[in-house]
Backbone as XML, in Angstrom:
<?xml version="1.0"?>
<chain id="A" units="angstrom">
  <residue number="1" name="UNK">
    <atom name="N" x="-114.214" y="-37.766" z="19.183"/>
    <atom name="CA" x="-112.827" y="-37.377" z="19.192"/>
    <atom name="C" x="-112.125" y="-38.007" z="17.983"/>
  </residue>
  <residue number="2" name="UNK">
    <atom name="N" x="-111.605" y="-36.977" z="17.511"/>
    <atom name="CA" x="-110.710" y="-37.720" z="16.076"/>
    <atom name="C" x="-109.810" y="-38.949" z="16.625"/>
  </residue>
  <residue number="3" name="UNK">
    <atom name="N" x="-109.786" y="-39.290" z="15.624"/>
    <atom name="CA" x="-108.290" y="-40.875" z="15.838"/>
    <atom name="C" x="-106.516" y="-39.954" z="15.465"/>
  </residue>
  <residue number="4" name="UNK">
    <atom name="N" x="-106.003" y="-40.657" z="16.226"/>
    <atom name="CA" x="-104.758" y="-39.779" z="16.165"/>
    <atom name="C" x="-103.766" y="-40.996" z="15.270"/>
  </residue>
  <residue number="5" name="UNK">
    <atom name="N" x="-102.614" y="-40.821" z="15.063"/>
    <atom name="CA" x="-102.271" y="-41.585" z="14.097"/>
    <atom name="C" x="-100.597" y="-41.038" z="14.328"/>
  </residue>
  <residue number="6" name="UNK">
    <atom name="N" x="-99.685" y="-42.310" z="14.768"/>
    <atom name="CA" x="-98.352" y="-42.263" z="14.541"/>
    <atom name="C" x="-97.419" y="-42.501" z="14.043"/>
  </residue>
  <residue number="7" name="UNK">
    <atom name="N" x="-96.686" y="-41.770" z="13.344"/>
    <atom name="CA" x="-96.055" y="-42.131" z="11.721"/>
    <atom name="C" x="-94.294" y="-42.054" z="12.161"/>
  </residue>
  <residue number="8" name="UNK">
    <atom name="N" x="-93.884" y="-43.321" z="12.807"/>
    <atom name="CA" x="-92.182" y="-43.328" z="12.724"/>
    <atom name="C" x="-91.493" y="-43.617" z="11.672"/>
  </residue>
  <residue number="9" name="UNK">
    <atom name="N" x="-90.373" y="-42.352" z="10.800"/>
    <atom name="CA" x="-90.079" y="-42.866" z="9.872"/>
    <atom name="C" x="-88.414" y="-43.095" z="9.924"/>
  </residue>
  <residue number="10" name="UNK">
    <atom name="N" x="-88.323" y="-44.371" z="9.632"/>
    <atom name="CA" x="-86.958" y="-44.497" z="9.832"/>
    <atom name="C" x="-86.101" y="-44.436" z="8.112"/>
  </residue>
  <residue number="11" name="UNK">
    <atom name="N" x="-85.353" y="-43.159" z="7.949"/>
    <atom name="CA" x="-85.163" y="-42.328" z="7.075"/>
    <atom name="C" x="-83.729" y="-43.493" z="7.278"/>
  </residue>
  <residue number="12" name="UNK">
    <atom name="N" x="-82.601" y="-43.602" z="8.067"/>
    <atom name="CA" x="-81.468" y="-44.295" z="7.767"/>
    <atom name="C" x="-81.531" y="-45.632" z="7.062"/>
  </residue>
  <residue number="13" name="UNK">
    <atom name="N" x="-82.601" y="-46.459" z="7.881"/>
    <atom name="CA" x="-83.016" y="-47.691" z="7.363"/>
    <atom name="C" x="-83.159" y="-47.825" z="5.973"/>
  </residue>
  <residue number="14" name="UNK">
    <atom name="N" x="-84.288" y="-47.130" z="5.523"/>
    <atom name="CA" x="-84.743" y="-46.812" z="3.882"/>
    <atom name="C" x="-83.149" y="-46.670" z="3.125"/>
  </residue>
  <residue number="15" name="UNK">
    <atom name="N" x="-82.522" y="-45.833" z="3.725"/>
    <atom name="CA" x="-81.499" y="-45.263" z="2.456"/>
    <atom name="C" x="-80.403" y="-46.920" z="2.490"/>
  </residue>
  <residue number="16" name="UNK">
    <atom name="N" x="-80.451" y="-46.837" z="3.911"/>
    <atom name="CA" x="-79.319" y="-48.619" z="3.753"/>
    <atom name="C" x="-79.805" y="-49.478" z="3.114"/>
  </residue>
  <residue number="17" name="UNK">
    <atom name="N" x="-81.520" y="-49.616" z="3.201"/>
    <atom name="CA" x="-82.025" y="-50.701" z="2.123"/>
    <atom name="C" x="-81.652" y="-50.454" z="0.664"/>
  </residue>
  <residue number="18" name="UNK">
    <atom name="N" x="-82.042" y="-49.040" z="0.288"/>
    <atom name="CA" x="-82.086" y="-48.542" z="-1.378"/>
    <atom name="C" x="-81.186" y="-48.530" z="-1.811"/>
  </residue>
  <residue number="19" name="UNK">
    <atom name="N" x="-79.706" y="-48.443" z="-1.382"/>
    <atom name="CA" x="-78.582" y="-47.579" z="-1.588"/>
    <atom name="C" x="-77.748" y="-48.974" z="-2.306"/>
  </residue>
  <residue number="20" name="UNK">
    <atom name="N" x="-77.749" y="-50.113" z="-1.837"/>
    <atom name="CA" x="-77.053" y="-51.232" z="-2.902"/>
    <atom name="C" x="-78.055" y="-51.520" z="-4.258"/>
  </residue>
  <residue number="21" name="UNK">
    <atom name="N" x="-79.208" y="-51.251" z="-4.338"/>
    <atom name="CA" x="-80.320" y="-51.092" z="-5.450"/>
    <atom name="C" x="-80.089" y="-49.669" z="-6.234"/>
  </residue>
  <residue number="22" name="UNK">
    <atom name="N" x="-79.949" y="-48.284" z="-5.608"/>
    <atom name="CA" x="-79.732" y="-47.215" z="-6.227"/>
    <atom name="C" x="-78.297" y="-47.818" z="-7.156"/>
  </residue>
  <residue number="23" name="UNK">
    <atom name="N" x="-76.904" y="-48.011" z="-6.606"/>
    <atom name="CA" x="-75.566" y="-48.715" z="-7.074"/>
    <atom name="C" x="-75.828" y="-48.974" z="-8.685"/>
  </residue>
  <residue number="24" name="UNK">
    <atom name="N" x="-76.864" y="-50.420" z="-8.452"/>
    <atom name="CA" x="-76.965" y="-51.220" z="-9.048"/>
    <atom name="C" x="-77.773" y="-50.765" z="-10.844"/>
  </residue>
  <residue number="25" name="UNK">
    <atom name="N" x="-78.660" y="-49.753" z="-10.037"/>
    <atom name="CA" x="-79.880" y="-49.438" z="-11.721"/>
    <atom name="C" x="-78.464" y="-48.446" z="-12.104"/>
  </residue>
  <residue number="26" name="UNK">
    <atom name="N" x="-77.825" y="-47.528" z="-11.536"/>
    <atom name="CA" x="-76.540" y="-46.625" z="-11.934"/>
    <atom name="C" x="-75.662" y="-47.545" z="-12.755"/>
  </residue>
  <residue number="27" name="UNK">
    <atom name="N" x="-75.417" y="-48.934" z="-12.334"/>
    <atom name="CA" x="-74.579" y="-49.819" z="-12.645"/>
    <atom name="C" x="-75.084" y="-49.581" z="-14.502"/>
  </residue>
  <residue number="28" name="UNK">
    <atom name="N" x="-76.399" y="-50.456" z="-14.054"/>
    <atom name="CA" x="-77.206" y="-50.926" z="-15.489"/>
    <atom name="C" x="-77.356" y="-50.030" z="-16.566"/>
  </residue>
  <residue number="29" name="UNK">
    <atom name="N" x="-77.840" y="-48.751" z="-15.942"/>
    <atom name="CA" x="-78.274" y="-47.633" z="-16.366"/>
    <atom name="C" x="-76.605" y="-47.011" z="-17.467"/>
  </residue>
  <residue number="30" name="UNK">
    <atom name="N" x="-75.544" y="-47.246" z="-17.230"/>
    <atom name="CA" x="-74.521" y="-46.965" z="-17.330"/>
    <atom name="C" x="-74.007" y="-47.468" z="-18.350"/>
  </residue>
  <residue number="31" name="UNK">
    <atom name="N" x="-74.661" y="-49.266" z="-18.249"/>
    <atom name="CA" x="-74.409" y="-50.352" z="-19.286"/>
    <atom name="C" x="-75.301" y="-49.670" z="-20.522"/>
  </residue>
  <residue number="32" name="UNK">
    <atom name="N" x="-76.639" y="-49.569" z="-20.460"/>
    <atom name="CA" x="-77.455" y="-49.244" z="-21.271"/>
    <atom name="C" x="-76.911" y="-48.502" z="-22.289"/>
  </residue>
  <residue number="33" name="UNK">
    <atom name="N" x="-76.257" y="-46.921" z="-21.608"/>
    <atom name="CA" x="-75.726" y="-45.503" z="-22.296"/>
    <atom name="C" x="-74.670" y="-46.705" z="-22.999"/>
  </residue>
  <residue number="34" name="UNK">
    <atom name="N" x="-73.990" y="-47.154" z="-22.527"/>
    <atom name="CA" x="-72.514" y="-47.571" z="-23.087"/>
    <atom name="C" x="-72.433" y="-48.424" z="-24.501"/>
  </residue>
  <residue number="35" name="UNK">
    <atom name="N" x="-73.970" y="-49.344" z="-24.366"/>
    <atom name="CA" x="-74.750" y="-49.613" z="-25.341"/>
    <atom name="C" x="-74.880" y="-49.103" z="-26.543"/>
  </residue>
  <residue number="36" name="UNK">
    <atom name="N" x="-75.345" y="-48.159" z="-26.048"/>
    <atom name="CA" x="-75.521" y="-46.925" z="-27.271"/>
    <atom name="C" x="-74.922" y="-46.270" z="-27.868"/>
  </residue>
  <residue number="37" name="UNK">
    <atom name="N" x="-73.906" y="-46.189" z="-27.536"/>
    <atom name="CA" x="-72.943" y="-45.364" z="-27.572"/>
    <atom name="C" x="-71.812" y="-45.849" z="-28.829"/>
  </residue>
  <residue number="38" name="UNK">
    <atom name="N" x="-71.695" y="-47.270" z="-28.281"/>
    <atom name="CA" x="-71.218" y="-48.297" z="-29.089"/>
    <atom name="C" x="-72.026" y="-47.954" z="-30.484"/>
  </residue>
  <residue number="39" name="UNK">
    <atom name="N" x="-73.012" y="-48.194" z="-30.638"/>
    <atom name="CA" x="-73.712" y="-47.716" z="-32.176"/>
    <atom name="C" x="-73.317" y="-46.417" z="-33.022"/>
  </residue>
  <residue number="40" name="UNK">
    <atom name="N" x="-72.606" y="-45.710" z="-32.528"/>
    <atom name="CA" x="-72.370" y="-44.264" z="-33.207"/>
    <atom name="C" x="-70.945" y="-44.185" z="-32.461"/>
  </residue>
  <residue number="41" name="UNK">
    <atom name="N" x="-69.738" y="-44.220" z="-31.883"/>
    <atom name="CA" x="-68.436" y="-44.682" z="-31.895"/>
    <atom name="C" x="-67.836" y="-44.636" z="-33.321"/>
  </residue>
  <residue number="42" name="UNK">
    <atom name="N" x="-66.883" y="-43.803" z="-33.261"/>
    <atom name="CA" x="-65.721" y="-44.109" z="-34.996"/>
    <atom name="C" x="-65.033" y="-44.879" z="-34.529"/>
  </residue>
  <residue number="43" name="UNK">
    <atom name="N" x="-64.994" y="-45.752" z="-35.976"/>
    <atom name="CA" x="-64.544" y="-46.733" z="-36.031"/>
    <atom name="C" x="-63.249" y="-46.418" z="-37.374"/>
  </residue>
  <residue number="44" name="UNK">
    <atom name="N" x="-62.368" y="-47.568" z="-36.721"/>
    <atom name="CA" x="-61.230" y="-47.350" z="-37.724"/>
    <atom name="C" x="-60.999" y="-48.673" z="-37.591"/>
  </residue>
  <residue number="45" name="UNK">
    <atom name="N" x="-59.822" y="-49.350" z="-36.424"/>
    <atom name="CA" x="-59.502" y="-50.379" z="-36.508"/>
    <atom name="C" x="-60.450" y="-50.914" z="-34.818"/>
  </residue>
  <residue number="46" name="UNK">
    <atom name="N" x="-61.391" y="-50.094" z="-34.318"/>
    <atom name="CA" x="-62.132" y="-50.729" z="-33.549"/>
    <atom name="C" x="-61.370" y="-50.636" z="-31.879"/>
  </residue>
  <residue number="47" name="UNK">
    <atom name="N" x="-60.231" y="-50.134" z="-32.014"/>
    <atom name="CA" x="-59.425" y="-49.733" z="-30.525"/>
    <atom name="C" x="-60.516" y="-49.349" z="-29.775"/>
  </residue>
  <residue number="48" name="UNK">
    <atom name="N" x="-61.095" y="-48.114" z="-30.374"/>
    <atom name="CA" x="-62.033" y="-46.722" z="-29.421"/>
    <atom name="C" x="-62.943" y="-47.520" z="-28.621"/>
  </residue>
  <residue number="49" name="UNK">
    <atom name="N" x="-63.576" y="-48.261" z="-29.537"/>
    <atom name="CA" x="-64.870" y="-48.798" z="-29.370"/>
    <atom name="C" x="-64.040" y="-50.458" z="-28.453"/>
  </residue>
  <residue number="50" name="UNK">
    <atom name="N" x="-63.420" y="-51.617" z="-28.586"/>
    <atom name="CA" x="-63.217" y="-52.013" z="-27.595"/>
    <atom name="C" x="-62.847" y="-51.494" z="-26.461"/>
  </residue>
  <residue number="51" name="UNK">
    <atom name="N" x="-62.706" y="-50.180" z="-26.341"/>
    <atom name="CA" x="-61.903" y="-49.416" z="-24.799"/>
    <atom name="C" x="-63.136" y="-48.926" z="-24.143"/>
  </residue>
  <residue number="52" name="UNK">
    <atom name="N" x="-64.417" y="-48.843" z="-24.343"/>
    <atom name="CA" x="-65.418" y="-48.274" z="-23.735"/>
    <atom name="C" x="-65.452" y="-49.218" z="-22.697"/>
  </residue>
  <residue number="53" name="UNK">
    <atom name="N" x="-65.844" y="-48.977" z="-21.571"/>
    <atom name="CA" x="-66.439" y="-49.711" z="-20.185"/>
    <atom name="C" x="-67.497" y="-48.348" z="-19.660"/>
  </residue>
  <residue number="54" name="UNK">
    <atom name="N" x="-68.674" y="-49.482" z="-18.682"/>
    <atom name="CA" x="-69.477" y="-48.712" z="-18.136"/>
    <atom name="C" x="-68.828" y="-48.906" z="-16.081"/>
  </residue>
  <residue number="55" name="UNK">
    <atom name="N" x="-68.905" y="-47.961" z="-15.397"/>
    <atom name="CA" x="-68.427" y="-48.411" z="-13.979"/>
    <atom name="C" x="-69.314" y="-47.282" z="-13.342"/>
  </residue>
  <residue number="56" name="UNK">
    <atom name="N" x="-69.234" y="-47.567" z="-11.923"/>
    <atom name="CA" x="-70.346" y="-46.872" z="-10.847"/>
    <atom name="C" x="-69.137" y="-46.898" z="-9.459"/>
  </residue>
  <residue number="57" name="UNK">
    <atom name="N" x="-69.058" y="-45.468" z="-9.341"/>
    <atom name="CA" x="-68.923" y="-45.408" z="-7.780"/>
    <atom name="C" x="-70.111" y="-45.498" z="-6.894"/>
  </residue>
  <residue number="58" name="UNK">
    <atom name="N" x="-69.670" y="-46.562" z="-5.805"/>
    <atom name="CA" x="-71.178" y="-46.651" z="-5.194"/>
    <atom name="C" x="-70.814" y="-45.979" z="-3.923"/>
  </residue>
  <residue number="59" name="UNK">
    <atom name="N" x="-69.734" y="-45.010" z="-3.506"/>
    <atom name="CA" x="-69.658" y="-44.635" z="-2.128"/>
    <atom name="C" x="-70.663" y="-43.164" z="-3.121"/>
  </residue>
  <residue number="60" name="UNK">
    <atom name="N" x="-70.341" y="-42.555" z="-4.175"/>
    <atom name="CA" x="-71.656" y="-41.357" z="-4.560"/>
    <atom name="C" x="-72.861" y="-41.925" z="-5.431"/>
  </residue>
  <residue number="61" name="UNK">
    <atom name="N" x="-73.046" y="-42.695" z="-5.822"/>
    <atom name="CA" x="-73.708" y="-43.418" z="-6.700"/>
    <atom name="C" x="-73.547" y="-42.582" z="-7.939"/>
  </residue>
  <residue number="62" name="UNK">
    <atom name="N" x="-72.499" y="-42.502" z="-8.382"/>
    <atom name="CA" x="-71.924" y="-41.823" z="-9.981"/>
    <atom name="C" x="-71.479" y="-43.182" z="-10.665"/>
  </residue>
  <residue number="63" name="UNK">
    <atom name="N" x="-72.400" y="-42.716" z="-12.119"/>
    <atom name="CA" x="-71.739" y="-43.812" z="-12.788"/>
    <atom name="C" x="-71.114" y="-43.290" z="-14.054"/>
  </residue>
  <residue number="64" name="UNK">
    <atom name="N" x="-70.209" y="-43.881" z="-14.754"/>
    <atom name="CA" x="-69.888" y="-43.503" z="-15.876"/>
    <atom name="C" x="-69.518" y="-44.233" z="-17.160"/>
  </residue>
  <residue number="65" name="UNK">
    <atom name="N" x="-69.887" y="-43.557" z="-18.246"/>
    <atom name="CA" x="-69.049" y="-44.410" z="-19.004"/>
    <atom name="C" x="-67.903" y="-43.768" z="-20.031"/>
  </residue>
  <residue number="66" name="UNK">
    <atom name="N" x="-67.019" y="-44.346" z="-20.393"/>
    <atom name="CA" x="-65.686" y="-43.825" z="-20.195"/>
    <atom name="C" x="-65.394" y="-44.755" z="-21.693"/>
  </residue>
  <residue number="67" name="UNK">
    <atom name="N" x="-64.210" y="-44.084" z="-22.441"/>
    <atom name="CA" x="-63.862" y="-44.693" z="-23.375"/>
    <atom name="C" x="-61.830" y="-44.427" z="-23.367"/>
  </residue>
  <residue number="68" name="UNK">
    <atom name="N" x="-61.160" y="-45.054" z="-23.321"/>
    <atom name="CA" x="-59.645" y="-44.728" z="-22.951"/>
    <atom name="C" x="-58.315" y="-45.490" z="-24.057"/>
  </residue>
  <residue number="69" name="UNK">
    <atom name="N" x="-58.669" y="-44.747" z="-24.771"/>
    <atom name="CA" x="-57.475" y="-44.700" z="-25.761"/>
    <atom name="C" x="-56.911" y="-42.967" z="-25.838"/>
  </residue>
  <residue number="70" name="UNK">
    <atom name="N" x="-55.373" y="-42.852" z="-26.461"/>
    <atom name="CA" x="-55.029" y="-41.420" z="-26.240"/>
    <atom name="C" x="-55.825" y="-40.482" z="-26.866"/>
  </residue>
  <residue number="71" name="UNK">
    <atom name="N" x="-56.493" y="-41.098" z="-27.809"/>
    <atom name="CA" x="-57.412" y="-40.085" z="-28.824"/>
    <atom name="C" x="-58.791" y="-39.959" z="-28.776"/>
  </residue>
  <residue number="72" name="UNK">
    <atom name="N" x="-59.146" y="-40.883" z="-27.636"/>
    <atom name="CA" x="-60.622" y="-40.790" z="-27.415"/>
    <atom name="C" x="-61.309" y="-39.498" z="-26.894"/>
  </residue>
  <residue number="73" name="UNK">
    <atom name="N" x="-61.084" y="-38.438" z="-26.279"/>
    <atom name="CA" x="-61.525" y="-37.080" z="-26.178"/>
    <atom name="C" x="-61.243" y="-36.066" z="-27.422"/>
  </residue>
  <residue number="74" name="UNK">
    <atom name="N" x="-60.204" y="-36.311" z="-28.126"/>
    <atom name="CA" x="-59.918" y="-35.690" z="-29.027"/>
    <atom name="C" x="-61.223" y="-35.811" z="-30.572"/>
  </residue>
  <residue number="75" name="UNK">
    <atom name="N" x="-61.515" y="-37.078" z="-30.480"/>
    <atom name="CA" x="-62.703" y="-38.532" z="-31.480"/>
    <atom name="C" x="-63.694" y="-37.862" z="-30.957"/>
  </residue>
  <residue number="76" name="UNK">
    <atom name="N" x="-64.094" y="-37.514" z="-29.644"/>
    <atom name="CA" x="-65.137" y="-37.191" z="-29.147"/>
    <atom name="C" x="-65.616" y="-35.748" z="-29.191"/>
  </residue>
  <residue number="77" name="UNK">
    <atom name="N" x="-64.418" y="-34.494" z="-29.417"/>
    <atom name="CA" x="-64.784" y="-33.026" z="-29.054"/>
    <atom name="C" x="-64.448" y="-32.782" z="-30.698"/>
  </residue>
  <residue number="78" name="UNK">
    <atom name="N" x="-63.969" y="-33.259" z="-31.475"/>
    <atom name="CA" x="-63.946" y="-32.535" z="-33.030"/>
    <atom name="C" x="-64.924" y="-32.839" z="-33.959"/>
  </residue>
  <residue number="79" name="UNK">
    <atom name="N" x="-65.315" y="-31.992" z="-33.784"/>
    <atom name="CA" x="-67.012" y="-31.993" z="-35.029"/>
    <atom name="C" x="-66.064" y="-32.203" z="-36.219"/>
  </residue>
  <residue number="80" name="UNK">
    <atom name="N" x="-65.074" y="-31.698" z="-36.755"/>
    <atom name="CA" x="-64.887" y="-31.774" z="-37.815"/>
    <atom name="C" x="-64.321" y="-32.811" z="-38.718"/>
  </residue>
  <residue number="81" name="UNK">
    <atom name="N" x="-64.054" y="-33.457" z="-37.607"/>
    <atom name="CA" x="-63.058" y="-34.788" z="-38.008"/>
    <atom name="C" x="-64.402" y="-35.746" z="-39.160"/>
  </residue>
  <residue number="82" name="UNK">
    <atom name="N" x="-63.870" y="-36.194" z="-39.935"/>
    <atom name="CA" x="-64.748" y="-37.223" z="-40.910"/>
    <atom name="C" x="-64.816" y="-39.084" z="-40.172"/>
  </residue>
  <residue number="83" name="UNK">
    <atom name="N" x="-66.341" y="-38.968" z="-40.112"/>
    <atom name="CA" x="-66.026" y="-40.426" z="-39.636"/>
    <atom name="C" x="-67.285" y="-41.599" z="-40.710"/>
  </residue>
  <residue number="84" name="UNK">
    <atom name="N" x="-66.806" y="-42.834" z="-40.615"/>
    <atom name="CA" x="-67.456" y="-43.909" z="-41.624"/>
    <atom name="C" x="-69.091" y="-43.355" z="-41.323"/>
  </residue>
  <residue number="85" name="UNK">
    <atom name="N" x="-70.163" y="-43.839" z="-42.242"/>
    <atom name="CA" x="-71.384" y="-43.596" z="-42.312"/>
    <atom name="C" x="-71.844" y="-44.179" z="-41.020"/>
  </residue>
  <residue number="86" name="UNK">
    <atom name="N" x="-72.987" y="-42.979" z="-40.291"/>
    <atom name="CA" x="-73.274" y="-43.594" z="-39.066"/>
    <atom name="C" x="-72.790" y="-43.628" z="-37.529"/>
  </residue>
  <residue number="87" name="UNK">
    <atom name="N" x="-71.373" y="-42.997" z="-37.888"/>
    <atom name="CA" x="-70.262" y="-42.437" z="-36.782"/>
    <atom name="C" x="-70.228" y="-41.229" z="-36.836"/>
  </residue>
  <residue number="88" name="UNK">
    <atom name="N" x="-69.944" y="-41.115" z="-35.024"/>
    <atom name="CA" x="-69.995" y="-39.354" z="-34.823"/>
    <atom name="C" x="-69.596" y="-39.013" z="-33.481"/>
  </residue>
  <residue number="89" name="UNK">
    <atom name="N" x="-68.460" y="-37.632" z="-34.020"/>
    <atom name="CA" x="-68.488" y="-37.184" z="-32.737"/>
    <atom name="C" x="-69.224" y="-36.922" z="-31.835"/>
  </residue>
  <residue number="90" name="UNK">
    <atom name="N" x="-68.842" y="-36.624" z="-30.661"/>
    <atom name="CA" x="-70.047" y="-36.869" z="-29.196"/>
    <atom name="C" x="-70.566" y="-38.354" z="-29.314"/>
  </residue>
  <residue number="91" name="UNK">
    <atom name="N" x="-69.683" y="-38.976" z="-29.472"/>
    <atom name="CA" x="-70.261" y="-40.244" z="-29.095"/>
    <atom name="C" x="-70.795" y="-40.836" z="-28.280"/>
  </residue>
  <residue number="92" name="UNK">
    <atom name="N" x="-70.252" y="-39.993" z="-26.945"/>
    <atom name="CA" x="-71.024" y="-40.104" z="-25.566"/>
    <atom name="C" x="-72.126" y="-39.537" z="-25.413"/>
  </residue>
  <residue number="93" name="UNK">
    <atom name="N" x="-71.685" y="-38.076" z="-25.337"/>
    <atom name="CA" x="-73.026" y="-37.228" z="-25.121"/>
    <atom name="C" x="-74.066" y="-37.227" z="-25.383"/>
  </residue>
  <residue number="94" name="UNK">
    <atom name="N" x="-74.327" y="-37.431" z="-26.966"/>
    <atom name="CA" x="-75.771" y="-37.406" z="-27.762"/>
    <atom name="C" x="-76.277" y="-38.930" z="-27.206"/>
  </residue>
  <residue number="95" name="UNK">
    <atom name="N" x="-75.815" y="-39.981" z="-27.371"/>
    <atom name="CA" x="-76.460" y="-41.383" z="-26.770"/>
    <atom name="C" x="-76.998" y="-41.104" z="-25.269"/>
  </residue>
  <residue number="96" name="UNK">
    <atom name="N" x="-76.271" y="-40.323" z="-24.814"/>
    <atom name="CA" x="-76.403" y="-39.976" z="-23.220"/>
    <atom name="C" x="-77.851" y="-39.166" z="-23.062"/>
  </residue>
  <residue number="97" name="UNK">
    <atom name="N" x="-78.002" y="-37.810" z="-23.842"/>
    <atom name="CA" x="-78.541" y="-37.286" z="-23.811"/>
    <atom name="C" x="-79.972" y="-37.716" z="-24.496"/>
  </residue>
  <residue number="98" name="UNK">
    <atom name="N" x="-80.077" y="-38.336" z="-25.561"/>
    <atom name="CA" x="-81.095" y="-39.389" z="-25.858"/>
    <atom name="C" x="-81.949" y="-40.308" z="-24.611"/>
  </residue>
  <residue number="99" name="UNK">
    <atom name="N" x="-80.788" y="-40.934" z="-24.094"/>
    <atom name="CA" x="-81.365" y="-41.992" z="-23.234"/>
    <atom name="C" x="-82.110" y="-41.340" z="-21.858"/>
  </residue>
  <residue number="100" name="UNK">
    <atom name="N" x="-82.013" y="-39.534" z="-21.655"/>
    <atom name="CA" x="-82.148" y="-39.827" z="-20.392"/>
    <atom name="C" x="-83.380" y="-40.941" z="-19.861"/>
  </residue>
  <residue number="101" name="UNK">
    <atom name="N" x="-84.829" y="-40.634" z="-20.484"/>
    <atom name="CA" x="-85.922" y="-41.059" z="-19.900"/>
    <atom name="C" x="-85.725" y="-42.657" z="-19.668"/>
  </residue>
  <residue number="102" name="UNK">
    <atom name="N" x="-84.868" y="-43.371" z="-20.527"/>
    <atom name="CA" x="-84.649" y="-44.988" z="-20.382"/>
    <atom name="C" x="-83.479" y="-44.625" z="-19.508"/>
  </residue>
  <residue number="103" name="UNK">
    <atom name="N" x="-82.868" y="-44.236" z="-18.720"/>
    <atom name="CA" x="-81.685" y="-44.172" z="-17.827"/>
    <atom name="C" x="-82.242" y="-44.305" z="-16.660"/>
  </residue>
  <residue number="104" name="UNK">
    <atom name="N" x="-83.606" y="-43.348" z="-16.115"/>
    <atom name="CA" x="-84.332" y="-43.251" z="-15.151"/>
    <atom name="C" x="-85.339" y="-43.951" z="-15.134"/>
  </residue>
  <residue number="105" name="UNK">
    <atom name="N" x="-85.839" y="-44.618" z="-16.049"/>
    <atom name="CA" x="-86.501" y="-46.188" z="-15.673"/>
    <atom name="C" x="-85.811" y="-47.345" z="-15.197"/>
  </residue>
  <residue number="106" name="UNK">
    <atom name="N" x="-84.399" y="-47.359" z="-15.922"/>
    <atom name="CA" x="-83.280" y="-48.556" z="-15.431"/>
    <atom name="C" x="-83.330" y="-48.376" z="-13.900"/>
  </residue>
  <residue number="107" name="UNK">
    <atom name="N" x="-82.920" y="-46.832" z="-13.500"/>
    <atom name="CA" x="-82.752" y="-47.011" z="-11.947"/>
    <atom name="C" x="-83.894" y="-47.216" z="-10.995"/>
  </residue>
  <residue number="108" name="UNK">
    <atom name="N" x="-85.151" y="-46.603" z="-11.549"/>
    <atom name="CA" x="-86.132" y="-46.875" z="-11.016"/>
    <atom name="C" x="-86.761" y="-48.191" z="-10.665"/>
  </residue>
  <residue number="109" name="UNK">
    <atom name="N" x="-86.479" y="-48.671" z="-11.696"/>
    <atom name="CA" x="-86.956" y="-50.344" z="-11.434"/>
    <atom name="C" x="-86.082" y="-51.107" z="-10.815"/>
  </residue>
  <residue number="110" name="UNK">
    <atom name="N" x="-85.098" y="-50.543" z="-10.719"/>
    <atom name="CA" x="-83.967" y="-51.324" z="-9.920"/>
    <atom name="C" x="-84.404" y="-50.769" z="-8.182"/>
  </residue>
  <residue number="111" name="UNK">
    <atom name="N" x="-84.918" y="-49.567" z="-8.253"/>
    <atom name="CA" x="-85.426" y="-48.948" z="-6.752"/>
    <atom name="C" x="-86.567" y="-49.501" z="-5.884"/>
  </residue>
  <residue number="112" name="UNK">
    <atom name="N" x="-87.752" y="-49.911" z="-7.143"/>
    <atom name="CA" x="-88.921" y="-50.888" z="-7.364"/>
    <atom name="C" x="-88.803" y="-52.143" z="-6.660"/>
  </residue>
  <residue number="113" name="UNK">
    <atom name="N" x="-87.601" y="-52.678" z="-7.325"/>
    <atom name="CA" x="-87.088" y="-54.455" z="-6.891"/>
    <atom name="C" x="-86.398" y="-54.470" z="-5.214"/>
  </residue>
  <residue number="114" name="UNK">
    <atom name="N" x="-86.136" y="-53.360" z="-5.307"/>
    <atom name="CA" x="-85.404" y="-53.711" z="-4.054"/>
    <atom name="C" x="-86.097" y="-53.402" z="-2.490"/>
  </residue>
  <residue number="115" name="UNK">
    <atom name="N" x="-87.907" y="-52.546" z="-3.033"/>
    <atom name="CA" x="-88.797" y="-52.393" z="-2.227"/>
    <atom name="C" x="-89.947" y="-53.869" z="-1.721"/>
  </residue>
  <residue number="116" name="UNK">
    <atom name="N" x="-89.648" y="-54.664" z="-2.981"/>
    <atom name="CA" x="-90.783" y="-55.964" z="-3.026"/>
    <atom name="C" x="-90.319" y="-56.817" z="-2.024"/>
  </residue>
</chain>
């Protein structure tokens, strides 16, 4: 007679364990982009670029990073604008879009740590 085998999975438990670890790589993961981002940022007198912060809602686990001066979307959506060597519009996006595969290791290993 075969061996039978009983598999209880407690699906709430798991997510309450992961879910201050998921937060957290979003947190990092957020820092990382913001990182980067900082490297290609126009610069003038340096406002733009001190106004960047990285933050995480952890009731959706959204994180973002955000730059808040009046002209920072404006810095960010005009291709045409001229900026110092090395600066560029989409300052967000392209760093963003670069990083995904290092974005999803940040959280992963943060998912990793919080299984050990």
């Amino acid at each position: 007679m075969p061996a039978r085998y009983r598999l209880r999975f407690n699906g709430d438990q798991v997510v309450r364990a992961l879910r201050p670890a998921a937060a957290r790589g979003a947190f990092l993961a957020a820092e990382y982009v913001l990182g980067e981002t900082q490297a290609v940022v126009p610069l003038d007198e340096a406002a733009l670029s001190r106004s960047g912060i990285a933050s995480v809602d952890e009731a959706t686990l959204t994180s973002a990073v955000s730059y808040d001066t009046p002209y920072a979307v404006r810095q960010h959506e005009e291709l045409d604008f001229q900026h110092a060597p090395g600066r560029q519009a989409k300052y967000v996006e392209q760093p963003l879009n670069q990083a995904r595969q290092q974005v999803a290791a940040i959280v992963a290993a943060e998912l990793r740590r919080a299984l050990r």
